[in-house]
C-alpha positions, 0 to 999 in steps of 0.5 A: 952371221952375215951373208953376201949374195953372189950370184942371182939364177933362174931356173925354168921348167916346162911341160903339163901343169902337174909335172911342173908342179912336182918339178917346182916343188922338188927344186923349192925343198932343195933351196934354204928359204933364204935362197928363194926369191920368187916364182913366175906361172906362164900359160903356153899353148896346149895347156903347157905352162912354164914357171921360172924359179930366181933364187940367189946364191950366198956365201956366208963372210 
């Protein structure tokens, strides 16, 4: 089979490291491994993090 990548996206999420853990999980079980591109950790202030998930979009052709 062969697929093109439509579409690139990012999806961020933020709050307390546990809560984003969780919430990057979720997402991340939601996407087929083939989806997934990388993920990026920030360190905000009062020990609130950030973490970005890019994924990209496929259409089988």
């Amino acid at each position: 089979m062969e697929y093109t990548v439509r579409k690139v996206r990012t999806k961020i999420f933020t709050g307390s490291p546990n809560d984003v853990e969780e919430q990057v999980n979720i997402f991340l079980n939601t996407l087929d491994q083939m989806n997934y591109v990388d993920v990026k950790v920030t360190t905000l202030d009062g020990g609130i993090i950030s973490a970005v998930v890019v994924y990209k979009v496929v259409q089988k052709l």
